[in-house]
C-alpha positions as CSV (number, residue, x, y, z in Angstrom):
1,X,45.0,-14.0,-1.4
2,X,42.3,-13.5,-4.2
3,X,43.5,-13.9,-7.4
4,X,43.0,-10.7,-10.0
5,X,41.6,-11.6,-13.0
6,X,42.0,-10.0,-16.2
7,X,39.8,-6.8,-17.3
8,X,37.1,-7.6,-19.2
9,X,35.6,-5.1,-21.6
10,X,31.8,-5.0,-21.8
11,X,30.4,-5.5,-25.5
12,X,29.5,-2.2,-27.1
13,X,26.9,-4.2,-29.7
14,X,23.9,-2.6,-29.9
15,X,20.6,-3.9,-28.5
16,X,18.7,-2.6,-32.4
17,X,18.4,-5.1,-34.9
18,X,20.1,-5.0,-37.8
19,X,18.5,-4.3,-41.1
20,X,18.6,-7.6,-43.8
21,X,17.8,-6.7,-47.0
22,X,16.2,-9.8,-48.9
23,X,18.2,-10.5,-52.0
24,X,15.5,-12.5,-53.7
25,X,12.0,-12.7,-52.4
26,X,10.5,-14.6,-55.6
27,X,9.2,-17.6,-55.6
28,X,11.9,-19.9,-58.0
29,X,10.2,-20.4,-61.2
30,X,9.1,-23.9,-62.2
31,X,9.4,-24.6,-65.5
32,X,6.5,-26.2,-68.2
33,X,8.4,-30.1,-68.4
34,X,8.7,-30.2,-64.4
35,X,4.9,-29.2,-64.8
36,X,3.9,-31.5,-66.9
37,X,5.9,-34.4,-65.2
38,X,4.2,-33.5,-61.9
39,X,1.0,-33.7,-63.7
40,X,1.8,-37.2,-65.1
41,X,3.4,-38.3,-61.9
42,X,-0.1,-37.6,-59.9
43,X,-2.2,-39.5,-62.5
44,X,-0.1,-42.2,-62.4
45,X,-0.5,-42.5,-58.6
46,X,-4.1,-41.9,-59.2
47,X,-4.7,-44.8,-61.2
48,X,-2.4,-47.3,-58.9
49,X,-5.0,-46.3,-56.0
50,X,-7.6,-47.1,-57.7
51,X,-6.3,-50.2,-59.0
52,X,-5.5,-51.1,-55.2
53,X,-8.9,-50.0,-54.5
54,X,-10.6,-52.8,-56.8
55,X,-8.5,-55.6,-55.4
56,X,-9.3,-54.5,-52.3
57,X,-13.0,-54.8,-53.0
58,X,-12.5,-57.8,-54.4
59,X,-11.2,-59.7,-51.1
60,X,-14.1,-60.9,-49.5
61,X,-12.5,-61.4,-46.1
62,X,-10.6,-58.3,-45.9
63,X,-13.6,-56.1,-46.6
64,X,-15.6,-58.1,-43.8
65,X,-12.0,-56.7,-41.4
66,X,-12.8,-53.2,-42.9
67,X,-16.0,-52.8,-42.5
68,X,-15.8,-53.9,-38.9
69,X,-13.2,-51.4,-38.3
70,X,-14.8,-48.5,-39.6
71,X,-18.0,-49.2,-37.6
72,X,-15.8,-48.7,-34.9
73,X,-14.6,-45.8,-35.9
74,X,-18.1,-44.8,-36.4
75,X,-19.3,-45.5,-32.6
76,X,-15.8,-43.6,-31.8
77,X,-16.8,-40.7,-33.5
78,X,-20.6,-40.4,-32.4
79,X,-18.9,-40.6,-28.7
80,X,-16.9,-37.8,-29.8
81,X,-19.8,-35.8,-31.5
């Protein structure tokens, strides 16, 4: 004998979407000292690439690796193009 199972009531939600409204669409404001820090934090970086760049150039045996490996890259690229 087939067991009866309990009835199941199909959902009544409705296939529409429901409407959101968007409490706050701004964008947050940003104020001047975050600005500024931002500013002095990206110079800062800046100047340690550079720095890294010169003692880079410096190293006579490591600029002899790079240059090999971008004339690879070259000859890649020209395959490519």
């Amino acid at each position: 004998m087939a067991k009866m199972g309990l009835p199941v009531k199909k959902s009544e939600a409705s296939k529409k979407p429901v409407p959101v409204k968007i409490v706050n669409d701004d964008a947050p404001k940003i104020d001047k000292s975050y600005e500024e820090r931002e500013k002095r934090y990206r110079a800062e970086e800046a100047l340690r690439v550079l720095q890294k760049a010169e003692e880079h150039k410096k190293d006579k045996s490591l600029m002899k690796d790079v240059k090999q490996l971008a004339k690879k890259q070259i000859n890649t690229m020209k395959k490519i193009c």
